[in-house]
MMTF fields as JSON, N, C-alpha, C and O atoms, coordinates in Angstrom:
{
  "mmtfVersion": "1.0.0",
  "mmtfProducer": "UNKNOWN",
  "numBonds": 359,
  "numAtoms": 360,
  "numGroups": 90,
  "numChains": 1,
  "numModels": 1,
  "chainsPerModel": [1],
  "groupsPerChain": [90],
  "chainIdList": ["A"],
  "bondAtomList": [4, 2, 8, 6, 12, 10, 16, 14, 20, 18, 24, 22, 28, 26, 32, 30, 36, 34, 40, 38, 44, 42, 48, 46, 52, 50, 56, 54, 60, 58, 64, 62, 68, 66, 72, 70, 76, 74, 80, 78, 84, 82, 88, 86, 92, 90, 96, 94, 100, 98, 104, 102, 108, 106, 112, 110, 116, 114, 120, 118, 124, 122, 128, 126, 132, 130, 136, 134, 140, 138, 144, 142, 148, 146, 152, 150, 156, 154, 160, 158, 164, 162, 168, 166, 172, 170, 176, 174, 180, 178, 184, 182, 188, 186, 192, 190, 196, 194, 200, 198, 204, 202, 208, 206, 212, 210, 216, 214, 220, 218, 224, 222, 228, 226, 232, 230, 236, 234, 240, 238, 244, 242, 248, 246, 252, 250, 256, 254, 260, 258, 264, 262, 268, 266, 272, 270, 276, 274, 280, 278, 284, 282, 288, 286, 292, 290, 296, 294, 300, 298, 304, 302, 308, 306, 312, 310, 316, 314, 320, 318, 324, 322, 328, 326, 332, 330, 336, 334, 340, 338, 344, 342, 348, 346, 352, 350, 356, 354],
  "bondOrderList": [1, 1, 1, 1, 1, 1, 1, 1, 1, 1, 1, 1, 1, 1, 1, 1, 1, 1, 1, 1, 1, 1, 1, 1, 1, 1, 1, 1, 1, 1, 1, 1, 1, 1, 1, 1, 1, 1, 1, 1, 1, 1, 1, 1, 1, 1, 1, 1, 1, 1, 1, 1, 1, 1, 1, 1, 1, 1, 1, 1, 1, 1, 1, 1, 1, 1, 1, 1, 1, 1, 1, 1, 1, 1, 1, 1, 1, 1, 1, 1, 1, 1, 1, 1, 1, 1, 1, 1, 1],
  "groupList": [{"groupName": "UNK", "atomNameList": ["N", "CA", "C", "O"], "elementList": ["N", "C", "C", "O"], "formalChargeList": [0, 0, 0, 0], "bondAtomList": [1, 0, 2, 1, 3, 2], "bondOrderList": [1, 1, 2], "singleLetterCode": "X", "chemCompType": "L-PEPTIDE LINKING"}],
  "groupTypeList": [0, 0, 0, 0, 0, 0, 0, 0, 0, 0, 0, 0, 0, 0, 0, 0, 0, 0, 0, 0, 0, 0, 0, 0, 0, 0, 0, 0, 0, 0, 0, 0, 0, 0, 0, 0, 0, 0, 0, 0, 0, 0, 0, 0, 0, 0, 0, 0, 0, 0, 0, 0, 0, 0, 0, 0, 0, 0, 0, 0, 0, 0, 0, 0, 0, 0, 0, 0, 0, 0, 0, 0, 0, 0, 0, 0, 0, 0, 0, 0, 0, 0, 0, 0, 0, 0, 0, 0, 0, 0],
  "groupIdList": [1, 2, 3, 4, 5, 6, 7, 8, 9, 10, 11, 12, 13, 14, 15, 16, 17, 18, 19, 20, 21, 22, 23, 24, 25, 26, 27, 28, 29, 30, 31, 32, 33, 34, 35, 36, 37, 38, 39, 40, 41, 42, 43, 44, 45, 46, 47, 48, 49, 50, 51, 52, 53, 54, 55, 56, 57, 58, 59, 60, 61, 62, 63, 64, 65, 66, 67, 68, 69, 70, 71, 72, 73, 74, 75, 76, 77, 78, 79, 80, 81, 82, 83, 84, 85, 86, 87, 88, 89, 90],
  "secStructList": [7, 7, 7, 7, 7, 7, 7, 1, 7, 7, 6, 6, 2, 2, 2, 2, 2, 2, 2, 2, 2, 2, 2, 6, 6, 7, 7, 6, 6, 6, 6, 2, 2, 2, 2, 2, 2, 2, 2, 2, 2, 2, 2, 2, 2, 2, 2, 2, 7, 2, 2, 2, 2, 2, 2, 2, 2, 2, 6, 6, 6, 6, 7, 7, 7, 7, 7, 7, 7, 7, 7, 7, 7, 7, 7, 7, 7, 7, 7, 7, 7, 6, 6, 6, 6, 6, 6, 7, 7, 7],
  "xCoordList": [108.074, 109.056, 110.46, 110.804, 111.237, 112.864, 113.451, 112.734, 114.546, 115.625, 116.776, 117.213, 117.451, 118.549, 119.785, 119.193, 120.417, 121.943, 122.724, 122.496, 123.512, 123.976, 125.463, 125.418, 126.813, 127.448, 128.662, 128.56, 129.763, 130.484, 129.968, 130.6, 128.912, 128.208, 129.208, 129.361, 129.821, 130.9, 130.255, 130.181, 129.833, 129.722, 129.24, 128.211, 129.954, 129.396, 128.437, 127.35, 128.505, 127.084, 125.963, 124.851, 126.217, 125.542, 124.713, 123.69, 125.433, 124.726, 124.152, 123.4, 124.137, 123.906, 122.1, 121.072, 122.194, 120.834, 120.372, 119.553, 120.607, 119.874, 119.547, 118.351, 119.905, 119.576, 118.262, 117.05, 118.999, 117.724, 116.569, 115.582, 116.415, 115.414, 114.539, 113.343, 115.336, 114.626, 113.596, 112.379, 114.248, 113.514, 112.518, 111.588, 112.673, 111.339, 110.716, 110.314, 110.603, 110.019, 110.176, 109.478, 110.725, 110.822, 111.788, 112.653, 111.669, 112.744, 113.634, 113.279, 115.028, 116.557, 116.523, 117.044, 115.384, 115.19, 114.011, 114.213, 112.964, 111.76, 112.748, 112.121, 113.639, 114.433, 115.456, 115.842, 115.677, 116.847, 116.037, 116.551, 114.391, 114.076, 113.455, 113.197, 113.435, 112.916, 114.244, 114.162, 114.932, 116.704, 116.674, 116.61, 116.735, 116.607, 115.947, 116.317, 114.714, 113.282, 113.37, 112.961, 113.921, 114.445, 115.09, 114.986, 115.943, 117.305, 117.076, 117.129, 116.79, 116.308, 115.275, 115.39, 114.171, 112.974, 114.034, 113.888, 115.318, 115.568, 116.302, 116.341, 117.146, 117.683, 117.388, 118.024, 115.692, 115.039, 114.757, 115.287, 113.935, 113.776, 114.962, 114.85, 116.448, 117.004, 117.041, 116.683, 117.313, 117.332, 116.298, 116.458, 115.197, 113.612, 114.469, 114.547, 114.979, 114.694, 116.239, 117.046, 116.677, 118.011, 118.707, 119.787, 117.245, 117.715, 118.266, 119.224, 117.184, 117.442, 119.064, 119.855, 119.504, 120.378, 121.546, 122.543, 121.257, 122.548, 122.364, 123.007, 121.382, 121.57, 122.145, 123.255, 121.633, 121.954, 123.885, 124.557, 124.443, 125.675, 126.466, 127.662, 125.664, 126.626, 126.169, 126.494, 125.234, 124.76, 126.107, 126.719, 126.508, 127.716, 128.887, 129.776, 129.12, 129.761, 129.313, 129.814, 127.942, 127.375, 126.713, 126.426, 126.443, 125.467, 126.102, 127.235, 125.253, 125.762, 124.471, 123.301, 124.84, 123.876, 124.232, 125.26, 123.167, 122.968, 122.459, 121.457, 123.371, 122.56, 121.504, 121.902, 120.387, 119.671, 119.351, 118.894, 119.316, 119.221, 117.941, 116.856, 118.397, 116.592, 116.282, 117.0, 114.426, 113.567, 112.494, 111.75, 112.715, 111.653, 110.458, 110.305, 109.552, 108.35, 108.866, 110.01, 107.448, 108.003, 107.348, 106.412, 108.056, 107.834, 106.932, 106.749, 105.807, 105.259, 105.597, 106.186, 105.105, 105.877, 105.926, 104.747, 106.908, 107.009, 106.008, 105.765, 105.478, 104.467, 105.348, 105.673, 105.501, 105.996, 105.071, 103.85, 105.628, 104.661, 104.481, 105.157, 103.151, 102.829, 103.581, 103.286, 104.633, 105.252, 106.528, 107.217, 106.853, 108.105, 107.927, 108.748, 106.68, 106.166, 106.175, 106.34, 105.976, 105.87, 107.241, 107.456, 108.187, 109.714, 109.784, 110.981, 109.264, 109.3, 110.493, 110.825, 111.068, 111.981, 111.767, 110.745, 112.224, 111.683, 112.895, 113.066],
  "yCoordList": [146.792, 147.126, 146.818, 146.001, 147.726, 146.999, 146.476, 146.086, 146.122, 145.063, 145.483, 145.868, 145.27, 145.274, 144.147, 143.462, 143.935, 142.913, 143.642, 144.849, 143.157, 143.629, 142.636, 141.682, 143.18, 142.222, 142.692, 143.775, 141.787, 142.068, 142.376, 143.062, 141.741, 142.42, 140.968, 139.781, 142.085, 140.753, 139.98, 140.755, 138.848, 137.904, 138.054, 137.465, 138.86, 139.525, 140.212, 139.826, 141.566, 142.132, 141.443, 141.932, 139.818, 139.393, 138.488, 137.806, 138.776, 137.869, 138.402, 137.728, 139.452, 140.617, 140.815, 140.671, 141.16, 141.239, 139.951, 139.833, 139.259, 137.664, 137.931, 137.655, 138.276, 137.607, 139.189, 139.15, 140.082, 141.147, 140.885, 141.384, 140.466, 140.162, 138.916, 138.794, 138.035, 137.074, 137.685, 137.528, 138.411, 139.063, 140.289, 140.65, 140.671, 141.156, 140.265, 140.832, 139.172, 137.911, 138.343, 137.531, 139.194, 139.396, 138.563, 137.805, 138.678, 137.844, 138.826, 139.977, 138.529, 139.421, 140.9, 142.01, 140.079, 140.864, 141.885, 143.083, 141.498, 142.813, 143.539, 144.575, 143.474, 143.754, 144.84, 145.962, 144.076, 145.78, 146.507, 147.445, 145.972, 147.184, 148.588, 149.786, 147.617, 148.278, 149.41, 150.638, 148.927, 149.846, 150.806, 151.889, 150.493, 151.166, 152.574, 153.726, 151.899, 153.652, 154.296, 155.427, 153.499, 154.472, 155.2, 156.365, 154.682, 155.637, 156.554, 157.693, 156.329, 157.686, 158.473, 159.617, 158.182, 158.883, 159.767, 160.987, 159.142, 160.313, 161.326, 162.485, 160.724, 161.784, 163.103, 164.033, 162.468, 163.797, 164.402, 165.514, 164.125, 165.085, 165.353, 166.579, 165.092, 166.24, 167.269, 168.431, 166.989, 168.277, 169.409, 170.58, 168.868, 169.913, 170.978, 172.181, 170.525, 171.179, 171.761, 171.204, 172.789, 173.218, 173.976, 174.078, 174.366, 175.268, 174.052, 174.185, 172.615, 171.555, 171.618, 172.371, 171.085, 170.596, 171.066, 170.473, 172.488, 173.408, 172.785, 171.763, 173.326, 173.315, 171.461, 171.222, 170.801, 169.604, 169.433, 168.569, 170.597, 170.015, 170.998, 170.904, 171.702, 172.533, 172.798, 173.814, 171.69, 171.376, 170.696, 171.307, 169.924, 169.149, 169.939, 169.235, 171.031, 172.288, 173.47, 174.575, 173.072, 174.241, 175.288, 176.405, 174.718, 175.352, 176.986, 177.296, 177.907, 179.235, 180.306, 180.003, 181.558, 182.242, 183.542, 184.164, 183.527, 185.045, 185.94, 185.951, 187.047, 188.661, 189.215, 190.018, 188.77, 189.311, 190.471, 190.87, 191.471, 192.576, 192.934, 192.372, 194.425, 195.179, 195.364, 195.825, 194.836, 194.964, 196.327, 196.874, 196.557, 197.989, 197.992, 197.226, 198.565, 198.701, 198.724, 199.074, 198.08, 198.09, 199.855, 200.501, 200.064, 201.415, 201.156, 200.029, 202.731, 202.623, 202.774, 203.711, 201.733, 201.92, 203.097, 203.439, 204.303, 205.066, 204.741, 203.749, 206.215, 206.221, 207.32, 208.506, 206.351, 207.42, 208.32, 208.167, 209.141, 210.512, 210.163, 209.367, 211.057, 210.491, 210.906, 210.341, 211.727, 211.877, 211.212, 211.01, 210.813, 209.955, 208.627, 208.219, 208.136, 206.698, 206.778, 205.742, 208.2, 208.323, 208.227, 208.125, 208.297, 208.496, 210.299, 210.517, 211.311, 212.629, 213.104, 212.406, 214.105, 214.195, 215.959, 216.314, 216.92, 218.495, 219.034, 220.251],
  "zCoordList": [81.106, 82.12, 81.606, 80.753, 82.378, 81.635, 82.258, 83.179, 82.405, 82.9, 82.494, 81.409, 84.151, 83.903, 84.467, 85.3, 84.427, 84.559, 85.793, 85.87, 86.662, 87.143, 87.604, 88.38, 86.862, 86.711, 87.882, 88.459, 88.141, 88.767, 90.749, 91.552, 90.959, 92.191, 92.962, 92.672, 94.278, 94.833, 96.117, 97.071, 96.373, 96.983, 98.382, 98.715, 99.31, 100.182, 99.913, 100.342, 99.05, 98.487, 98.232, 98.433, 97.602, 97.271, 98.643, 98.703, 99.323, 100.623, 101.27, 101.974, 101.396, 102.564, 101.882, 102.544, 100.471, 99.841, 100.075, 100.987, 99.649, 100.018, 101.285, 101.378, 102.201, 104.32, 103.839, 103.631, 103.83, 103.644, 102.942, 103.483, 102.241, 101.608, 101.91, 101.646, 102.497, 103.166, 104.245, 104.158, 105.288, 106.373, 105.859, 106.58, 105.064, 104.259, 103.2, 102.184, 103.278, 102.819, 101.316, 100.71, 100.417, 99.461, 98.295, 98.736, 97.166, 96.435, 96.322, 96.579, 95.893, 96.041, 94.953, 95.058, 93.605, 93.101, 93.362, 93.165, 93.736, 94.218, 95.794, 96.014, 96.63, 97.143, 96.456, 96.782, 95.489, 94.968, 93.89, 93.281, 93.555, 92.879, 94.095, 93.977, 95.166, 96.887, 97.147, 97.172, 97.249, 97.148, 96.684, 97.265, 94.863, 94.179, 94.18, 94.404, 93.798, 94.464, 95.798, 96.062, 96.582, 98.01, 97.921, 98.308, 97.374, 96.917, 96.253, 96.718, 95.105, 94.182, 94.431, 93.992, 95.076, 96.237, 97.004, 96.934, 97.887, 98.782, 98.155, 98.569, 96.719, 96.242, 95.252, 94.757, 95.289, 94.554, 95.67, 95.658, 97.03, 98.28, 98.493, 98.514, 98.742, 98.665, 97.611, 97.806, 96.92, 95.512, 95.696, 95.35, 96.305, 96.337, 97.617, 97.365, 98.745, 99.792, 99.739, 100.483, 98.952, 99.267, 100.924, 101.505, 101.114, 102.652, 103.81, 104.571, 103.666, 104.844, 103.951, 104.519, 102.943, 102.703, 103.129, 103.538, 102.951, 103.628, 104.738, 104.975, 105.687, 107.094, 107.166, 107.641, 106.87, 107.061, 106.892, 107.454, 105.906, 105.489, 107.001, 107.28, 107.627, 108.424, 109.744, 110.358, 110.316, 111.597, 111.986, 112.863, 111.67, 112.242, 112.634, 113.111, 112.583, 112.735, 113.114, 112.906, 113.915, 115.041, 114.286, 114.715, 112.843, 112.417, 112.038, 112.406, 111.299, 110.858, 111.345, 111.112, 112.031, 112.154, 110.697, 110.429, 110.182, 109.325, 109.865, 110.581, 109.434, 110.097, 108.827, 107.982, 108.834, 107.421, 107.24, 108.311, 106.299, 105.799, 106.243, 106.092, 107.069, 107.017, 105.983, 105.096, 105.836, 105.13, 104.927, 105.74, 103.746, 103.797, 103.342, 102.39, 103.662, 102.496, 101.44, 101.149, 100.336, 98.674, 98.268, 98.737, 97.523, 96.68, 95.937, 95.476, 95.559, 95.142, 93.285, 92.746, 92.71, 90.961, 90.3, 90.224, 89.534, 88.861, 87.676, 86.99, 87.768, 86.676, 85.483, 85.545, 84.527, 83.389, 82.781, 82.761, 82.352, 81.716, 80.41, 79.758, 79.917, 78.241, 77.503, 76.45, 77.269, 76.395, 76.387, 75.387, 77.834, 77.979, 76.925, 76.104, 77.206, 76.516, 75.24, 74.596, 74.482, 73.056, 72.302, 71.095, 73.463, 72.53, 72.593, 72.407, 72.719, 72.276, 73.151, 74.109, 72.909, 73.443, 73.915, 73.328, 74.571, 74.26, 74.889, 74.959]
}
């Protein structure tokens, strides 16, 4: 496993993890590796779900309606001719 240092963390920060971690009976450190994977857990589910994300960034602003494009049947595929396929030209 690796390790890391975490320097400059200011005093308040540092207290706030301590009382938290107490009340999840945890040590300060199994506590911010708990942080940690939360954090990065939610920030890969966002990345997966781009549609929530929109909607999520533009619910707070009543949201957007789209007028979506009529849909048609798919066509049936062009069948090229045998001499088209050969390169021949006439």
């Amino acid at each position: 496993m690796a390790s890391i240092t975490i320097r400059n963390l200011d005093a308040h920060t540092k207290a706030r993890l301590r009382v938290r971690a107490a009340h999840r009976q945890h040590s300060m450190e199994e506590e911010a590796r708990n942080i940690l994977r939360a954090a990065l857990a939610e920030n890969d589910a966002a990345r997966r779900d781009l549609a929530a994300a929109i909607g999520a960034r533009f619910r707070p602003l009543g949201g957007v309606e789209l007028a979506l494009p009529a849909r048609h049947p798919i066509r049936e595929p062009l069948v090229a001719s045998k001499t088209a396929s050969r390169g021949d030209r006439h």
